[in-house]
Gaussian input, Z-matrix of N, CA and C with variables (Angstrom, degrees):
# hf/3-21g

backbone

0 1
 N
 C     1     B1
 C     2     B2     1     A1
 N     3     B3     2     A2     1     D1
 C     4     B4     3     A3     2     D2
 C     5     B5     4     A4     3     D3
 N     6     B6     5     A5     4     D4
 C     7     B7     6     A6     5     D5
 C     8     B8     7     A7     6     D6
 N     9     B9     8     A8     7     D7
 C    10    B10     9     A9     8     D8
 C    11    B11    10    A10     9     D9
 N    12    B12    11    A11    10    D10
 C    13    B13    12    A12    11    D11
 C    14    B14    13    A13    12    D12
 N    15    B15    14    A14    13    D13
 C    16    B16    15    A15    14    D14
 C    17    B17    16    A16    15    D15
 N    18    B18    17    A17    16    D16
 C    19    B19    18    A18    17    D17
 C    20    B20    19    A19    18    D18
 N    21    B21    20    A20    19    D19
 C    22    B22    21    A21    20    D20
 C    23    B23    22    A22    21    D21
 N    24    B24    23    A23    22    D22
 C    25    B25    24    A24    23    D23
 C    26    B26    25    A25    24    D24
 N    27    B27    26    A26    25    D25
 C    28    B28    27    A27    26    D26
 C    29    B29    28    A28    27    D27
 N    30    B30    29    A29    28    D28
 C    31    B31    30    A30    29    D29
 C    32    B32    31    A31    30    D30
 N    33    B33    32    A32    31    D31
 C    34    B34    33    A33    32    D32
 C    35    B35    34    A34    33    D33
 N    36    B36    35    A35    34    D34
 C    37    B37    36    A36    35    D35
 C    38    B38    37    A37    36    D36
 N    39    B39    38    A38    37    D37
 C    40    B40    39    A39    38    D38
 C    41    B41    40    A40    39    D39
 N    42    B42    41    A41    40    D40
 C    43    B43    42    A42    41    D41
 C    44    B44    43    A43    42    D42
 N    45    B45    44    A44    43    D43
 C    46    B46    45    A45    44    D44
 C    47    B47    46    A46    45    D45
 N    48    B48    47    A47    46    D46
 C    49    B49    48    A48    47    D47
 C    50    B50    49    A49    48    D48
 N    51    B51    50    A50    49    D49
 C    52    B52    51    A51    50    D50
 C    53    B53    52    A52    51    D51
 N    54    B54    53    A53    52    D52
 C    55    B55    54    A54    53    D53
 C    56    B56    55    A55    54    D54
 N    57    B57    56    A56    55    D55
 C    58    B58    57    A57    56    D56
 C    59    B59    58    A58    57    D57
 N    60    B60    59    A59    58    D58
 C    61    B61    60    A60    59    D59
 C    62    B62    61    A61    60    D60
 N    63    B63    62    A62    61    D61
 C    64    B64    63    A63    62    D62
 C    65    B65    64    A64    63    D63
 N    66    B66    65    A65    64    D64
 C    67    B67    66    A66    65    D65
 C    68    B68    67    A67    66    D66
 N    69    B69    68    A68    67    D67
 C    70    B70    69    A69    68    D68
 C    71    B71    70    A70    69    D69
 N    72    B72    71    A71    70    D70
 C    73    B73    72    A72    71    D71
 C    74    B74    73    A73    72    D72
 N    75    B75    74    A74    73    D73
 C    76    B76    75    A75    74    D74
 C    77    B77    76    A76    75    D75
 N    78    B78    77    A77    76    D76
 C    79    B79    78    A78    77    D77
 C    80    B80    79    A79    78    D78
 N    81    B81    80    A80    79    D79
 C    82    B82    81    A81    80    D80
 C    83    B83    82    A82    81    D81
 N    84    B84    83    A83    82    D82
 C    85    B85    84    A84    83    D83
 C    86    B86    85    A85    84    D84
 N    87    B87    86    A86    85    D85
 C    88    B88    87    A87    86    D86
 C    89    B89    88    A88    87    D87
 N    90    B90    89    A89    88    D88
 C    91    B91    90    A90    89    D89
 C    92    B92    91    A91    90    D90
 N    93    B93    92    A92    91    D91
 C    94    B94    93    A93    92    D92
 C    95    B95    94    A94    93    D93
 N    96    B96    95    A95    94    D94
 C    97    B97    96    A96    95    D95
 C    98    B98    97    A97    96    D96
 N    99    B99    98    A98    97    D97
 C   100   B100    99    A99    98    D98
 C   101   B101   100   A100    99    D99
 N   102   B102   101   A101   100   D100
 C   103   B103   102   A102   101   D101
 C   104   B104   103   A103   102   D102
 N   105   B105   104   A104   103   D103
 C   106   B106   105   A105   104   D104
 C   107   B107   106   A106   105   D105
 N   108   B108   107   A107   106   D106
 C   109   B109   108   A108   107   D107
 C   110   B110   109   A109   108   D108
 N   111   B111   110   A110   109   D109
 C   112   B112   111   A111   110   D110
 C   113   B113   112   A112   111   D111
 N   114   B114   113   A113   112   D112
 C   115   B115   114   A114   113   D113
 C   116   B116   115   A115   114   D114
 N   117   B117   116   A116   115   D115
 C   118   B118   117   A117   116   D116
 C   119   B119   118   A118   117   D117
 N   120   B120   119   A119   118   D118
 C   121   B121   120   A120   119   D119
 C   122   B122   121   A121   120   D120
 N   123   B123   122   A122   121   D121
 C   124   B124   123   A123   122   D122
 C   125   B125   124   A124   123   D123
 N   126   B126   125   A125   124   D124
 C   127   B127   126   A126   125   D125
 C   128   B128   127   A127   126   D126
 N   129   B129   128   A128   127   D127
 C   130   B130   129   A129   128   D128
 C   131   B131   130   A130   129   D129
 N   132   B132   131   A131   130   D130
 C   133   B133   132   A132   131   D131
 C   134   B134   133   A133   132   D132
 N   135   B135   134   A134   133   D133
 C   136   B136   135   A135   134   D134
 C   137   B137   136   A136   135   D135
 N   138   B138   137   A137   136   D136
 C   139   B139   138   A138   137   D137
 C   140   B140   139   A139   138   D138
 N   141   B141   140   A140   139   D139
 C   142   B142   141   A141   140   D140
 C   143   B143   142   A142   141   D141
 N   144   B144   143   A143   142   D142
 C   145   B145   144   A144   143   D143
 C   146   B146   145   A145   144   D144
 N   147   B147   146   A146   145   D145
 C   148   B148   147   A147   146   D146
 C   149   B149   148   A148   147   D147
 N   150   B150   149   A149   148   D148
 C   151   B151   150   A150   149   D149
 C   152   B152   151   A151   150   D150
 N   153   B153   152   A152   151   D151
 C   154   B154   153   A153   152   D152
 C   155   B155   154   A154   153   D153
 N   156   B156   155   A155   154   D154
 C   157   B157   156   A156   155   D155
 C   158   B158   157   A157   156   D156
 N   159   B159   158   A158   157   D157
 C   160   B160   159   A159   158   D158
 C   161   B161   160   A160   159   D159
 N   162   B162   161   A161   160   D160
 C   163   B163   162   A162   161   D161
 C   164   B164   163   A163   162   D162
 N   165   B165   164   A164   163   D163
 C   166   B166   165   A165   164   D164
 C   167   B167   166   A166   165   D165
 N   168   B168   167   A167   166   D166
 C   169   B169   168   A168   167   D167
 C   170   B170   169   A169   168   D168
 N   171   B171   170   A170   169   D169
 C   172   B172   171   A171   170   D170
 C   173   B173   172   A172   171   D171
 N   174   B174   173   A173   172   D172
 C   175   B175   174   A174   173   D173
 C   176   B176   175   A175   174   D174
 N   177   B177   176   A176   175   D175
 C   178   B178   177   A177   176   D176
 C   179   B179   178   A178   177   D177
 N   180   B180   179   A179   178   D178
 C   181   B181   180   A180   179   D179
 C   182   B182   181   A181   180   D180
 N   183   B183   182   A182   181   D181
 C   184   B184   183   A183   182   D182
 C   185   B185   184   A184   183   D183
 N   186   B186   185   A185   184   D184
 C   187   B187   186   A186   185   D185
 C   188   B188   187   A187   186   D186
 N   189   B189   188   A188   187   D187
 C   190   B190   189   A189   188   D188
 C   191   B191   190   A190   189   D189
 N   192   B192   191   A191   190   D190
 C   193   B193   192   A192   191   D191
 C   194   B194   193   A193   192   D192
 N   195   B195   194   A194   193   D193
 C   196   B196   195   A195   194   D194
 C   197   B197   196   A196   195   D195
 N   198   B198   197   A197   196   D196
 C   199   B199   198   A198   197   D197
 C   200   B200   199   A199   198   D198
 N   201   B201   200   A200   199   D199
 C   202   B202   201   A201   200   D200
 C   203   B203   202   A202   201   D201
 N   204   B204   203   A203   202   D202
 C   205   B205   204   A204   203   D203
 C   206   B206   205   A205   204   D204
 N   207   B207   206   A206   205   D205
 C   208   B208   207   A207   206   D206
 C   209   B209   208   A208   207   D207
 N   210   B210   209   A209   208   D208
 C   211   B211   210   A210   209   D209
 C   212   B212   211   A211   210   D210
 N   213   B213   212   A212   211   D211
 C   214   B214   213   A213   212   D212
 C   215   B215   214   A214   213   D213

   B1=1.4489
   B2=1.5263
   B3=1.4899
   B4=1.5466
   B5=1.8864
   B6=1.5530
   B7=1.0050
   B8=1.7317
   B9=0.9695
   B10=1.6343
   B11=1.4846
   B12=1.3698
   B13=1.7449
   B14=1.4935
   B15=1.5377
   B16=1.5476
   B17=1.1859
   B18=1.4668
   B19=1.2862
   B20=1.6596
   B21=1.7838
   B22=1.3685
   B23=1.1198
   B24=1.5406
   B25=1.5333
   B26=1.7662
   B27=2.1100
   B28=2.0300
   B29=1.5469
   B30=1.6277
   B31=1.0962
   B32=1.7173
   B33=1.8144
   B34=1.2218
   B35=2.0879
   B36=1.4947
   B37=1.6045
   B38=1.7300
   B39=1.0438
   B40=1.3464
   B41=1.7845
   B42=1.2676
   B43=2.0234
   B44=1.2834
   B45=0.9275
   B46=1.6824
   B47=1.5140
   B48=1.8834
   B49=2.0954
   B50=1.6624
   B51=1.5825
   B52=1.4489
   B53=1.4241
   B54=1.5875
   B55=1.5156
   B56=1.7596
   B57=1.4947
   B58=1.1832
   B59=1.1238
   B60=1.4168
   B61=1.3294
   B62=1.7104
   B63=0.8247
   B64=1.4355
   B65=1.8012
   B66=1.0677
   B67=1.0851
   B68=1.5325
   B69=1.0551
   B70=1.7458
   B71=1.9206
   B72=1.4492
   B73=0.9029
   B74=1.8760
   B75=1.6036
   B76=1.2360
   B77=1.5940
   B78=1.6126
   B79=0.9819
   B80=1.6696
   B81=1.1226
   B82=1.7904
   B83=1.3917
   B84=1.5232
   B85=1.3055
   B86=1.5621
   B87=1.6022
   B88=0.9658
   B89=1.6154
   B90=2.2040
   B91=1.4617
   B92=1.2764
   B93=1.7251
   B94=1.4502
   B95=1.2156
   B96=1.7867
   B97=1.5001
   B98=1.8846
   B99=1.3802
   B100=1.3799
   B101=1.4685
   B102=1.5823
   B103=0.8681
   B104=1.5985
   B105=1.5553
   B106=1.5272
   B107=1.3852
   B108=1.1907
   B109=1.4002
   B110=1.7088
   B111=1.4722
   B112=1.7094
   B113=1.7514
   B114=1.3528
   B115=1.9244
   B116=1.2462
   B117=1.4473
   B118=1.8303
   B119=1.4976
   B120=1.3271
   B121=1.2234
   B122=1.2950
   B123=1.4191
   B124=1.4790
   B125=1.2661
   B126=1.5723
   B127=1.4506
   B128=1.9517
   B129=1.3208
   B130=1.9784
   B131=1.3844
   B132=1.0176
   B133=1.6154
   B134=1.4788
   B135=1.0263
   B136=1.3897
   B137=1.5594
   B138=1.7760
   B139=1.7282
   B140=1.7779
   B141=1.4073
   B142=1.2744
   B143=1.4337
   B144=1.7227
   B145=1.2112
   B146=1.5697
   B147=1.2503
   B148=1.4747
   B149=1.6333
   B150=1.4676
   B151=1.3638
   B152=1.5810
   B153=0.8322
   B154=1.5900
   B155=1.6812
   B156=1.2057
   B157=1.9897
   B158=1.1236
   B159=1.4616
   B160=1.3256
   B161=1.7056
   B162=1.3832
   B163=1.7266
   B164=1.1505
   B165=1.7671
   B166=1.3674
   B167=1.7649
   B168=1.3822
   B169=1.4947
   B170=1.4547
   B171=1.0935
   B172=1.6611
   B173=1.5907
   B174=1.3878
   B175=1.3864
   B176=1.7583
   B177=1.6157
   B178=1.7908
   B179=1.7006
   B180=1.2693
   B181=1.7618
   B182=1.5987
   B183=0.8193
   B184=1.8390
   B185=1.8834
   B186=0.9798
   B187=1.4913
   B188=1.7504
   B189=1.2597
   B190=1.4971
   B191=2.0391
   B192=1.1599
   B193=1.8193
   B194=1.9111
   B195=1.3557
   B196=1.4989
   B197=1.8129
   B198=1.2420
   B199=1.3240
   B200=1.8542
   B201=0.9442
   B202=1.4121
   B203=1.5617
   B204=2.0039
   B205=1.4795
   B206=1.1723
   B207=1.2867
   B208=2.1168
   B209=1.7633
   B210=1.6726
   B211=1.5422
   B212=1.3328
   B213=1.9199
   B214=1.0600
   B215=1.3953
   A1=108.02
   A2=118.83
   A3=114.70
   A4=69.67
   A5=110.41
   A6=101.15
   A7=94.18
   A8=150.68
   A9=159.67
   A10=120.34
   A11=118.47
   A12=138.48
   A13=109.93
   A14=92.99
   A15=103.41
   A16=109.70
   A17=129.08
   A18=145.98
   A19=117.12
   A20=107.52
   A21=124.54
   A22=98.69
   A23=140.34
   A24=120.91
   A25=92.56
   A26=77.58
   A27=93.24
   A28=80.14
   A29=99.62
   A30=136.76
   A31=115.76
   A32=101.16
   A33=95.19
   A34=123.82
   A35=96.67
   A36=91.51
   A37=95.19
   A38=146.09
   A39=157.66
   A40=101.97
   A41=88.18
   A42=85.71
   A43=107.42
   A44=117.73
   A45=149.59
   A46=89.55
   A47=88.67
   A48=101.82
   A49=72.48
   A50=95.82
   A51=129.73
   A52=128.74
   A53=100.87
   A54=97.17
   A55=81.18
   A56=119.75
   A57=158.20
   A58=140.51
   A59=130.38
   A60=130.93
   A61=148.48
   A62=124.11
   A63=111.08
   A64=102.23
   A65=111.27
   A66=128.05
   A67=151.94
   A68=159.77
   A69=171.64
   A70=106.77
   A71=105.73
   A72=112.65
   A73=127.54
   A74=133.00
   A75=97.44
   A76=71.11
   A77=119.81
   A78=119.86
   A79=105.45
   A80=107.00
   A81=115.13
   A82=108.60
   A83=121.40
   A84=109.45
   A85=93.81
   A86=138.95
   A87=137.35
   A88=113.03
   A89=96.53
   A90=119.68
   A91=120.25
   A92=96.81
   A93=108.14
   A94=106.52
   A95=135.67
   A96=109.60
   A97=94.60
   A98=92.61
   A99=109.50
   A100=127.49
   A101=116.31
   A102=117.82
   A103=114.59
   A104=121.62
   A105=126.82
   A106=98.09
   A107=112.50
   A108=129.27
   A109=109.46
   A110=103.33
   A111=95.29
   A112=80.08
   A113=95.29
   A114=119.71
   A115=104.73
   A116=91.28
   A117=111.92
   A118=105.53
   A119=119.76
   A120=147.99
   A121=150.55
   A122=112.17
   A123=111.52
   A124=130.11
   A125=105.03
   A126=105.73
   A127=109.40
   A128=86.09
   A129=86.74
   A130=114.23
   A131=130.29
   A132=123.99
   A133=123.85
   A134=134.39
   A135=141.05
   A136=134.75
   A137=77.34
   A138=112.31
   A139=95.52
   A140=124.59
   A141=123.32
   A142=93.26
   A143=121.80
   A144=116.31
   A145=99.12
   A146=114.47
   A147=110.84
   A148=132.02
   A149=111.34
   A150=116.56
   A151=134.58
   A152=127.01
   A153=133.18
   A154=108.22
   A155=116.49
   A156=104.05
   A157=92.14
   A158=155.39
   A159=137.56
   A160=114.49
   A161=114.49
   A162=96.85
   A163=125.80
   A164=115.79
   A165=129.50
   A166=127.01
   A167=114.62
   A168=135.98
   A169=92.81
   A170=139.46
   A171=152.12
   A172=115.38
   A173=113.63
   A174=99.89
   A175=130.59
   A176=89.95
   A177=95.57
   A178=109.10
   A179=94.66
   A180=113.59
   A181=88.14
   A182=144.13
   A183=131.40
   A184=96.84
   A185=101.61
   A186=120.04
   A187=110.40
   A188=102.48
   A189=96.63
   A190=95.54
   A191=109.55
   A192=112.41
   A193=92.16
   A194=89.63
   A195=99.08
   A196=90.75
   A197=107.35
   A198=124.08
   A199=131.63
   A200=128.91
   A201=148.13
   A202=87.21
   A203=96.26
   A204=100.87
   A205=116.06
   A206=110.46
   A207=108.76
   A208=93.12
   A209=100.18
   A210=86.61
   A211=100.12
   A212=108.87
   A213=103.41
   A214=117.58
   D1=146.99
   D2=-153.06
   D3=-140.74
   D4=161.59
   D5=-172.99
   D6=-177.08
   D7=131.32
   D8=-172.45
   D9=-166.87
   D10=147.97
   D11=169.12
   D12=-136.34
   D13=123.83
   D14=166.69
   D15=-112.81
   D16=179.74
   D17=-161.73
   D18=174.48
   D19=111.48
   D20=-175.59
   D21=-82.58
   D22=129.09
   D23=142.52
   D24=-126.31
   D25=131.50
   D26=-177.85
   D27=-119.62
   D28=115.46
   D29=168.99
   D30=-52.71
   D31=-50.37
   D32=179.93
   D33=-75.25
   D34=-25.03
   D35=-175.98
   D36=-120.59
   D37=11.91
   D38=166.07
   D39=60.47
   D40=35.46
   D41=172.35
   D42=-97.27
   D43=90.70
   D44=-175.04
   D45=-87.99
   D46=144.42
   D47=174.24
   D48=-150.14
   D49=150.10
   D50=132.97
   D51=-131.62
   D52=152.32
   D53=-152.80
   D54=-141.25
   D55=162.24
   D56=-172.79
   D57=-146.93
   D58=91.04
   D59=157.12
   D60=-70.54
   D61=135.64
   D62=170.95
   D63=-120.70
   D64=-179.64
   D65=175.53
   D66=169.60
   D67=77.56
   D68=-119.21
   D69=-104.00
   D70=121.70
   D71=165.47
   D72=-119.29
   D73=154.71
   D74=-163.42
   D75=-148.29
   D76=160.67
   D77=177.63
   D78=-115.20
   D79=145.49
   D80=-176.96
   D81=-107.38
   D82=5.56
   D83=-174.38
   D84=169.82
   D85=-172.71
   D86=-147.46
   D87=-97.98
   D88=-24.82
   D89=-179.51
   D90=-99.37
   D91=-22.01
   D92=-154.45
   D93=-98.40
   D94=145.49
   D95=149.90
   D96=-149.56
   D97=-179.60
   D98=177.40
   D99=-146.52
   D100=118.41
   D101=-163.87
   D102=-126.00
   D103=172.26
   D104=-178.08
   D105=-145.49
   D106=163.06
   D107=-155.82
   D108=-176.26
   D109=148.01
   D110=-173.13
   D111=-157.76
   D112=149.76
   D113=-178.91
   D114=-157.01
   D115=140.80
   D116=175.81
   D117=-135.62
   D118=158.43
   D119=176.46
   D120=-133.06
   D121=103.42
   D122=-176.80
   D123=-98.44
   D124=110.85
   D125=-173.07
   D126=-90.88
   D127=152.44
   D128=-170.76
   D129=-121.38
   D130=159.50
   D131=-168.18
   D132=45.57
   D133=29.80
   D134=-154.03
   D135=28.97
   D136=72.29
   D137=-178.61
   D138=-83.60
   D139=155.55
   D140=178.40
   D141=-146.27
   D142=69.72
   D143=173.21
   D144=-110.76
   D145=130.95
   D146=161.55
   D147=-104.37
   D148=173.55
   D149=177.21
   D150=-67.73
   D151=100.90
   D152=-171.31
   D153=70.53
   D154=-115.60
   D155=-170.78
   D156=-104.89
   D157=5.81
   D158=176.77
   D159=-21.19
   D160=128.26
   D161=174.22
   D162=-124.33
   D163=18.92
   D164=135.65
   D165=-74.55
   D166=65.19
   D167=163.54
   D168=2.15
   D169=165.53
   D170=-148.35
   D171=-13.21
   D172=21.20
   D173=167.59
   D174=-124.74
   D175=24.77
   D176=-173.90
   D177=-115.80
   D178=40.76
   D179=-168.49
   D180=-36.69
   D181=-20.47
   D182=-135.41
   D183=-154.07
   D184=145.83
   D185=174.69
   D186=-139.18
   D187=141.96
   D188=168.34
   D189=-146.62
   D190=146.44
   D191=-167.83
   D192=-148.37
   D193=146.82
   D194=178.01
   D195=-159.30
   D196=147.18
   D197=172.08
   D198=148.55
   D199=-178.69
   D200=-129.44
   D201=-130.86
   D202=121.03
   D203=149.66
   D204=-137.57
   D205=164.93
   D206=-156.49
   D207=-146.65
   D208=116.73
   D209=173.82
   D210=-109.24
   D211=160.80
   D212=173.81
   D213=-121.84

């Protein structure tokens, strides 16, 4: 279980975000694993920070990620 909280405070214009993750990882083998993960975001005072690379500025409130990593 993967699990994190962030929190912006801009002092000068008070557009404050907090944001939250959770997330589950499982391993399939010794190299391999696979994991999912989901984040949301609340921006306050008309903050326009978004979730992961979104590149429409206040509209990627939400993230959801699933996938496969393999080391070699």
């Amino acid at each position: 279980m993967i699990a994190s909280w962030s929190k912006v405070d801009d002092k000068e214009f008070s557009r404050d975000a907090d944001q939250w993750a959770i997330g589950y990882t499982h391993n399939l083998s010794k190299r391999t694993q696979t994991y999912i993960a989901y984040a949301k975001i609340k921006n306050k005072n008309g903050a326009s920070y978004t979730v992961g690379n979104n590149a429409e500025a206040g509209t990627g409130d939400k993230a959801f990620n699933i996938g496969m990593k393999h080391s070699f």
